[in-house]
C-alpha positions in Angstrom: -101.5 11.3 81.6 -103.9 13.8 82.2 -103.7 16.4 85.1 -107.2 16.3 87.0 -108.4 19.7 87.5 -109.1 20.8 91.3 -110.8 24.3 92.1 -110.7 25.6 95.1 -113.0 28.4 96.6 -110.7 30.4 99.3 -107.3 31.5 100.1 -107.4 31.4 103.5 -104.6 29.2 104.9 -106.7 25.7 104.6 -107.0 26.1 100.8 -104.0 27.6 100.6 -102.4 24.1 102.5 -104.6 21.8 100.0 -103.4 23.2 97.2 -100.3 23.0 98.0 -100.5 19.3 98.4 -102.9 18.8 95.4 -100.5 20.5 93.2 -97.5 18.7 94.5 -99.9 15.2 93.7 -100.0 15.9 90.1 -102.9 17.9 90.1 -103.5 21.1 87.9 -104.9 23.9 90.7 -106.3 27.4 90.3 -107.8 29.1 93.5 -110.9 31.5 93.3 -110.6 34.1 96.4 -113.5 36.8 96.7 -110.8 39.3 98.2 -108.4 41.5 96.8 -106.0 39.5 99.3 -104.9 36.1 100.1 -104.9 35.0 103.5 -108.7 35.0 105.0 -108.1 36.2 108.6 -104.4 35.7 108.5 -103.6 38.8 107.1 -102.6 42.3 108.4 -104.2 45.9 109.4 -102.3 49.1 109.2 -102.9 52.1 111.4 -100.7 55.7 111.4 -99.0 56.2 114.9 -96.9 59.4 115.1 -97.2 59.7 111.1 -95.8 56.0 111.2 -97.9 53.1 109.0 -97.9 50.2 111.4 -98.8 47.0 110.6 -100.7 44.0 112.3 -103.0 41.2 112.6 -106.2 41.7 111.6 -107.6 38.1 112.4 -105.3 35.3 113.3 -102.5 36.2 115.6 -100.3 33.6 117.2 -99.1 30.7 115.6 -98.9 27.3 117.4 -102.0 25.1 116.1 -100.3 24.1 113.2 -99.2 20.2 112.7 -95.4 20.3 112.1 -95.4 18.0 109.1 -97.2 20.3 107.9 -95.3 23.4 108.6 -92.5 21.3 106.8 -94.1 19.8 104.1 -95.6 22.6 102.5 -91.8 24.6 102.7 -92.9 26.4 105.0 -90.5 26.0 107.6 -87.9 27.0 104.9 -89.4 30.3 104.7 -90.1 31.8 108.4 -88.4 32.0 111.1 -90.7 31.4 114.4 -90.2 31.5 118.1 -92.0 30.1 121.6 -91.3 31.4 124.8 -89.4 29.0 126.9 -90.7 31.0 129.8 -94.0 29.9 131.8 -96.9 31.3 131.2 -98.3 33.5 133.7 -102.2 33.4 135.2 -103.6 36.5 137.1 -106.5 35.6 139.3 -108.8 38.6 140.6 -107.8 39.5 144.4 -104.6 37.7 144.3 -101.7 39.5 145.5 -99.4 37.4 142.9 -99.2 35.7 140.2 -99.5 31.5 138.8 -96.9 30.3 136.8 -97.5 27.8 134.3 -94.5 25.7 134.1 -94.7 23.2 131.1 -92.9 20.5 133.4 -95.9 19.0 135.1 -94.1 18.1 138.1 -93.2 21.9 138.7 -96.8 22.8 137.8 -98.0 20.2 140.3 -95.8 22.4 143.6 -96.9 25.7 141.9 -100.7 25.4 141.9 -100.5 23.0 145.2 -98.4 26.2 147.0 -100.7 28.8 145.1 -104.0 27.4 144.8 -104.3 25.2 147.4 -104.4 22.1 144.5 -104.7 18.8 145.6 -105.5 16.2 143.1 -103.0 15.2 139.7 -101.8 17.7 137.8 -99.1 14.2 136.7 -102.0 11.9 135.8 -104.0 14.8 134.0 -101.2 15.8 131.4 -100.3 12.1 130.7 -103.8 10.9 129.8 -104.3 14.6 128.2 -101.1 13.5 126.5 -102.8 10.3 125.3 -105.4 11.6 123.9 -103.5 14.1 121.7 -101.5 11.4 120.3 -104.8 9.7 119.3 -105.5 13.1 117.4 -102.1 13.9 115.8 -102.2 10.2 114.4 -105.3 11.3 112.6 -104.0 14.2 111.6 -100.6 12.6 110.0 -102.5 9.8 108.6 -105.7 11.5 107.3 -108.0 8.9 109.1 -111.0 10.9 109.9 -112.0 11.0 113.6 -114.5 8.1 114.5 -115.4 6.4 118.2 -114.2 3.1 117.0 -111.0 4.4 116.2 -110.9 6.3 119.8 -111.5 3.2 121.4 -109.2 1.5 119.9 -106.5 3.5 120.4 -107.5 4.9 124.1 -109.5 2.3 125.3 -113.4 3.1 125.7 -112.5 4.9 129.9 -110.7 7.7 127.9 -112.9 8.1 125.3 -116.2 8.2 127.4 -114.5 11.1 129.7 -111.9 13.1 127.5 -114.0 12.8 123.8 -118.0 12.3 124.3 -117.4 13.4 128.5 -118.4 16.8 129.4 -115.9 19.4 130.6 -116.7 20.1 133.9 -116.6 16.1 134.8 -113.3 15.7 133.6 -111.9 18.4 135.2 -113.8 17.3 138.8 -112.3 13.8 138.0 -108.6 15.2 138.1 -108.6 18.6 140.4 -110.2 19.8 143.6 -109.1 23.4 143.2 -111.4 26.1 141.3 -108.5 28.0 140.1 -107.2 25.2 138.4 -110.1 24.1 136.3 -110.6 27.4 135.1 -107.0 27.3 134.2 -107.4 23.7 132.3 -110.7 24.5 131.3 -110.7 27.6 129.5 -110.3 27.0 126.2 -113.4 25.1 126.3 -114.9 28.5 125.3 -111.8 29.7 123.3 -113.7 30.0 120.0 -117.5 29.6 120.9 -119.7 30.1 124.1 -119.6 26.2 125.0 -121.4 25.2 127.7 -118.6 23.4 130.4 -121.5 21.0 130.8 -122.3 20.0 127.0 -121.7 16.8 126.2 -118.5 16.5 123.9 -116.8 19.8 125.6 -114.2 17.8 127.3 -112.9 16.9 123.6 -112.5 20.5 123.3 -109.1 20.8 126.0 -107.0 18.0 123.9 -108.1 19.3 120.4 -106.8 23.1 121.6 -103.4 21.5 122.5 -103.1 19.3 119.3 -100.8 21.8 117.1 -97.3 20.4 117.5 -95.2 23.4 115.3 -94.5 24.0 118.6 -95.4 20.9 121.2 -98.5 21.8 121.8 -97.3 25.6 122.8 -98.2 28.8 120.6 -95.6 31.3 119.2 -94.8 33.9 116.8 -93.9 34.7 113.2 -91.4 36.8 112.2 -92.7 40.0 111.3 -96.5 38.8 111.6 -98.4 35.8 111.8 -99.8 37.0 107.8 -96.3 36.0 106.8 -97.4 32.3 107.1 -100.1 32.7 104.3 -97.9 35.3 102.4 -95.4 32.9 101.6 -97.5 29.5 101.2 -99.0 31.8 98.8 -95.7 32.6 97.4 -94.7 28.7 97.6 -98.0 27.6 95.9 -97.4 30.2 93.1 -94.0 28.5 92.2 -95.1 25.5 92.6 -97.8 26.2 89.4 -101.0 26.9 91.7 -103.0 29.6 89.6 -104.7 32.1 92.0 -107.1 34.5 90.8 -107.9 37.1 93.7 -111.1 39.7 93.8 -113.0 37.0 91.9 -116.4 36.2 93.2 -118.8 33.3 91.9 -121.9 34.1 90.2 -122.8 30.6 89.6 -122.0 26.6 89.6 -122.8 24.4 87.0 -122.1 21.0 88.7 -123.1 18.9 85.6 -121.2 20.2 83.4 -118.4 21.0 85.8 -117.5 24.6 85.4 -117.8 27.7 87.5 -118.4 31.2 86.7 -117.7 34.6 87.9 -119.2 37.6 88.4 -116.2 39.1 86.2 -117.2 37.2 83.4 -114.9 34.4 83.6 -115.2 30.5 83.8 -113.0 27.8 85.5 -113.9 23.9 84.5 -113.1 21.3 87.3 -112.7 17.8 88.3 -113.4 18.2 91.3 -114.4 21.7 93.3 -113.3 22.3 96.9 -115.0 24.9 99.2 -112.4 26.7 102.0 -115.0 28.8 103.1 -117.2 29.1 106.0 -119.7 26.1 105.7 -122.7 28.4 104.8 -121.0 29.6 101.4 -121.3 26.6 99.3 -125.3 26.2 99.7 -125.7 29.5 97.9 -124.8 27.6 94.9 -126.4 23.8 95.3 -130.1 22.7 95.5 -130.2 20.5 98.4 -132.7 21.4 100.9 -132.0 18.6 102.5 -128.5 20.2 103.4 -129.5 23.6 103.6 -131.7 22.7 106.2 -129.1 20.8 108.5 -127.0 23.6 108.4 -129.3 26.3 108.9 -129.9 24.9 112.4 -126.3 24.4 113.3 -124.8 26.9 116.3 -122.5 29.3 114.9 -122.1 31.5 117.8 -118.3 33.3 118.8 -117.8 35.6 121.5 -113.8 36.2 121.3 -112.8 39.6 120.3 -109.6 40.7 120.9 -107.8 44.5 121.6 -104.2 45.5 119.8 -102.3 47.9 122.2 -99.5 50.1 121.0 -97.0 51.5 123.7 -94.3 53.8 123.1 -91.9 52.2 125.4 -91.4 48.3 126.6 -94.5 47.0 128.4 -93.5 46.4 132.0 -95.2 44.1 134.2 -95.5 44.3 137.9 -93.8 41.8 140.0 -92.0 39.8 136.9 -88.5 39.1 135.1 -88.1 41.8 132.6 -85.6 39.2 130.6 -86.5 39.0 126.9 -88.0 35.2 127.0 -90.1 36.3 129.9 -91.5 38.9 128.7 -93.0 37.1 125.4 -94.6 34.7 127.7 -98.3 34.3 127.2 -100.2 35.7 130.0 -103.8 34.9 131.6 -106.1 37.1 133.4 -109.4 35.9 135.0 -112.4 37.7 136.1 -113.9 34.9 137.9 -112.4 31.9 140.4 -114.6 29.4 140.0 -116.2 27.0 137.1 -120.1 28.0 138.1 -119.3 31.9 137.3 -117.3 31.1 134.4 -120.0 29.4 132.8 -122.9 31.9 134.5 -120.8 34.5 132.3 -120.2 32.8 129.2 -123.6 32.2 128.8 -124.6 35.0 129.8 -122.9 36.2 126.5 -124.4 33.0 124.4 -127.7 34.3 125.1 -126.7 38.0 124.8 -128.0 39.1 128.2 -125.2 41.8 128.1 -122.6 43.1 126.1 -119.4 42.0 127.9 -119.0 39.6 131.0 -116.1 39.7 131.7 -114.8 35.9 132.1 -110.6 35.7 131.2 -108.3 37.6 128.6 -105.5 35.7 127.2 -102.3 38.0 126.6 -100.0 38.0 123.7 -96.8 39.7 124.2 -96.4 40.6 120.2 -93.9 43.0 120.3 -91.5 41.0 122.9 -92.2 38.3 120.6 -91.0 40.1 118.0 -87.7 41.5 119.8 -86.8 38.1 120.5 -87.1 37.2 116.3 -84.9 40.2 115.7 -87.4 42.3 114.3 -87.2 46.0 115.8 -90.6 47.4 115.8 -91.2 51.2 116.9 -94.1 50.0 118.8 -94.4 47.6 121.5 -97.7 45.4 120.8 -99.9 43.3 123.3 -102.9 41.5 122.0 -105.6 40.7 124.6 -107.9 37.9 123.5 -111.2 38.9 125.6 -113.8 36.2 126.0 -117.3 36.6 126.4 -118.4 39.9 124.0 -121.2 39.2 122.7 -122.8 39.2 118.7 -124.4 42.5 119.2 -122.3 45.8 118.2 -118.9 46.7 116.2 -115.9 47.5 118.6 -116.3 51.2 117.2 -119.7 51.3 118.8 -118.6 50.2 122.4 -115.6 52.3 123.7 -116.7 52.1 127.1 -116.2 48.2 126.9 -112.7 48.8 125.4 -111.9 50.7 128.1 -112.9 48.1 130.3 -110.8 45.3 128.8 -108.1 48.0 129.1 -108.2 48.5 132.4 -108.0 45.1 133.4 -104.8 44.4 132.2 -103.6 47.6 132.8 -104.1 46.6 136.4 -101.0 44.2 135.9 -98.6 46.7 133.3 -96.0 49.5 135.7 -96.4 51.9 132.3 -99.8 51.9 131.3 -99.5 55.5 130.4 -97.0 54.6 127.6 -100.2 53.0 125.3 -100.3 55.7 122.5 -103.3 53.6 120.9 -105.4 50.5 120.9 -107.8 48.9 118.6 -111.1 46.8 119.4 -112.2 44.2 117.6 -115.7 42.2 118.1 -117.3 39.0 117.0 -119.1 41.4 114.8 -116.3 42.6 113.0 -115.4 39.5 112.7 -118.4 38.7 110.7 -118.0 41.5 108.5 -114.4 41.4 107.7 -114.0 37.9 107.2 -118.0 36.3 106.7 -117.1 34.7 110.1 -121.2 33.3 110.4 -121.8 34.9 113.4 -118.4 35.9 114.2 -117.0 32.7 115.4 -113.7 32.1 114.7 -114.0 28.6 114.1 -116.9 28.8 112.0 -119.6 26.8 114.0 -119.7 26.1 117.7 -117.7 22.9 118.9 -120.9 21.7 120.3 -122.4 18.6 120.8 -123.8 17.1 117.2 -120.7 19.2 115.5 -117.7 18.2 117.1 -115.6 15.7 116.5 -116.9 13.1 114.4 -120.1 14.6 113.7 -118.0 17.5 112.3 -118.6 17.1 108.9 -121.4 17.9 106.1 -120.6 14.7 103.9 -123.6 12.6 103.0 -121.2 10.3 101.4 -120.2 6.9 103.1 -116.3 6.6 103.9 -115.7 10.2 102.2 -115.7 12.8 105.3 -114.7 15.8 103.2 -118.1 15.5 100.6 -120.2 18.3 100.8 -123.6 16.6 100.6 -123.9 13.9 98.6 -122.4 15.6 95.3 -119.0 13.2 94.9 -117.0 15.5 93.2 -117.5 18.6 95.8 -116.1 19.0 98.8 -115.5 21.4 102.0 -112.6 22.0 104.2 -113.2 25.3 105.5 -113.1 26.4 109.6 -116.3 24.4 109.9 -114.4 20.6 108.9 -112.8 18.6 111.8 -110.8 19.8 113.6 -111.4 23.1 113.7 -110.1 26.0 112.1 -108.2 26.8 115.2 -105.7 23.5 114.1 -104.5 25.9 111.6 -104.4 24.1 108.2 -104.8 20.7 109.1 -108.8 20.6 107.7 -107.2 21.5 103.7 -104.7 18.5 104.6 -106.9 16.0 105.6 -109.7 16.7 102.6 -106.4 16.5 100.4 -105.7 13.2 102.1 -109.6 12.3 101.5 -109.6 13.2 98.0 -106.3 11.5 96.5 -107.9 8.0 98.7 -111.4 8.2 97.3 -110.2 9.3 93.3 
């Protein structure tokens, strides 16, 4: 019997996870990546400290929204060794003499934020309904079923589904809390990869679907030696496996008809069927379909999350908290605002590019302690501070004076500040240049009403999610697929599931 021939566009980690499962199905794979590199934005930077060539991450930097079958399945698991803090994380609010924990138990987090924040509705009923609806989501993910409202209903009954799926965020997180502090808290990954608006209808699907990774329960961690390890070595897997992959190989053109695709090298690939692992505006540089074009020219593709990587000579310190080594890899959460009408005020603010920076929260990753714990001695502590709100305007070259600023902010919480031999700023704009982010969103396209969800899909093809268009033998499972390319992976799995059902 014949192999069928699958070519995929893109190395990144979602074609990297599909061919891994095409191959392992009995199909013959070669991968064209544009790069020099595999990986897309999981891969490393290097800069010279003290003559020293340090390495890490360039894009991607924590692991955690990965589906553990996956993680397994591919062989992954055989081939890194990963860690999660057991420790709670830890929320700063501004003008508070000290410090929120996070406890993952939800009847310690229900004492914590009622002592600290003055909470007094469920924390309880809000994790297991949350808890609910995740299982709703990692069922689609394991069986491949492509999100749908009937299926929602179904499986949560439609008083779930109207407030945690097509609900907006600020209702749901009225309906469950009366303290400020703890909205923000539950609510602000709402904005994690785009400048949602808390009131958009659909945004309360985005809290769940930012907890659905279950390498770790629904927690984020880190790789040993870097979070680029994970594509390294699925690379390495796929390789062995038989997956051809032909790196610094653009496309010149697609001839769909007579299935074959050629580069600007001068070589051709022939395919069966063609899969795109791109960001969702790729592909229409090669099809006539104005039909398509058009829809996705007036999609939201908006990001506003940049992120500064601090080097200290010495172990970061922080004030006021256990300096044991889980504790200090705990993820930490700094807020600029206390309350859900200035958090949106300042996201939008951004959206609409009214300013530069407003500053809203920074999330804190504790790299290098991360590291310590996974037995990896670094000559560098590293901290990475996810900064929301920056918005699609300049390089992070071009605005020191806003890298001082997210600086300084955290610095507020660090006893050694002085021990930060270097830092490097990245912006949504860099994003967009050093990995075609459209519009330097890290997730491709806004999870916005009319592109979330269900509707998070460019088929035009009944019962076939994964189509690009209406062209049967194409297909996309880039960032911009359901979930998200924040579920890291799971988008390459589910168009793999797709395409073995439908050929």
């Amino acid at each position: 019997m014949n192999k069928k021939k699958a070519l995929v566009i893109g190395a990144g980690v979602n074609g990297l996870v599909l061919s891994n499962y095409l191959q392992k199905s009995n199909y013959d794979v070669k991968i064209i990546e544009k790069s020099k590199n595999i990986g897309g934005a999981c891969t490393p930077d290097n800069t010279i400290i003290n003559n020293k060539n340090i390495s890490f991450a360039k894009g991607a930097t924590v692991l955690g929204m990965m589906p553990d079958f996956i993680f397994k399945e591919t062989g992954l698991s055989q081939k890194l060794k990963i860690y999660s803090p057991e420790s709670q994380k830890v929320v700063y609010f501004e003008g508070e003499d000290s410090e929120v924990n996070i406890h993952k138990d939800p009847n310690q987090l229900q004492k914590e934020l009622s002592n600290k924040v003055g909470e007094r509705g469920s924390v309880i009923d809000f994790r297991n309904d949350e808890n609910k609806v995740i299982n709703f989501i990692q069922n689609g993910y394991v069986t491949g079923e492509p999100p749908s409202l009937e299926s929602a209903i179904r499986f949560l009954g439609k008083d779930l589904v109207d407030m945690w799926i097509t609900g907006t965020a600020r209702n749901l997180l009225d309906y469950y809390f009366t303290s400020e502090k703890t909205k923000l808290y539950m609510g602000m990954t709402v904005i994690e990869s785009s400048p949602e608006s808390i009131d958009s209808k659909g945004s309360a699907f985005i809290i769940p679907l930012m907890d659905s990774g279950s390498v770790f329960d629904g927690y984020w961690g880190y790789v040993k030696n870097g979070i680029w390890q994970v594509t390294k070595e699925l690379g390495n897997i796929n390789k062995a496996l038989g997956v051809e992959i032909n790196t610094s190989s653009e496309i010149d053109n697609i001839d769909n008809d007579n299935k074959k695709v050629f580069t600007k090298s001068g070589k051709s690939y022939d395919y069966d069927i063609l899969v795109f692992a791109t960001d969702p505006l790729t592909p229409t540089n090669y099809f006539e379909n104005k039909k398509l074009k058009k829809t996705l020219e007036v999609k939201k593709y908006t990001g506003t999350s940049g992120k500064v990587t601090a080097f200290f000579k010495n172990k970061v310190k922080w004030v006021n908290h256990n300096h044991d080594g889980d504790a200090l890899s705990s993820f930490r959460f700094i807020f600029s605002v206390d309350n859900l009408n200035d958090f949106e005020i300042k996201s939008q603010n951004a959206y609409k590019k009214l300013s530069y920076y407003e500053p809203g929260y920074i999330q804190v990753y504790c790299e290098g302690a991360g590291q310590r714990k996974l037995g990896n001695k670094e000559p560098f502590d590293k901290l990475i501070f996810f900064t929301k709100n920056i918005s699609y305007d300049k390089k992070g070259i071009e605005m020191p004076e806003i890298h001082e600023k997210i600086k300084s902010k955290v610095f507020k919480y660090i006893l050694n500040p002085e021990d930060c031999v270097k830092s490097v700023f990245l912006t949504p704009k860099d994003m967009n240049q050093e990995f075609y982010f459209p519009e330097g969103n890290i997730d491709h396209m806004m999870l916005t009403d009319g592109q979330n969800f269900d509707k998070r899909s460019f088929s035009e093809i009944n019962n076939s999610f994964y189509n690009f268009g209406d062209l049967s033998d194409v297909f996309y499972c880039g960032a911009g697929a359901y979930p998200c390319g924040s579920v890291a992976g799971t988008a390459g799995y589910m168009c793999y599931k797709n395409i073995t059902m439908h050929q």
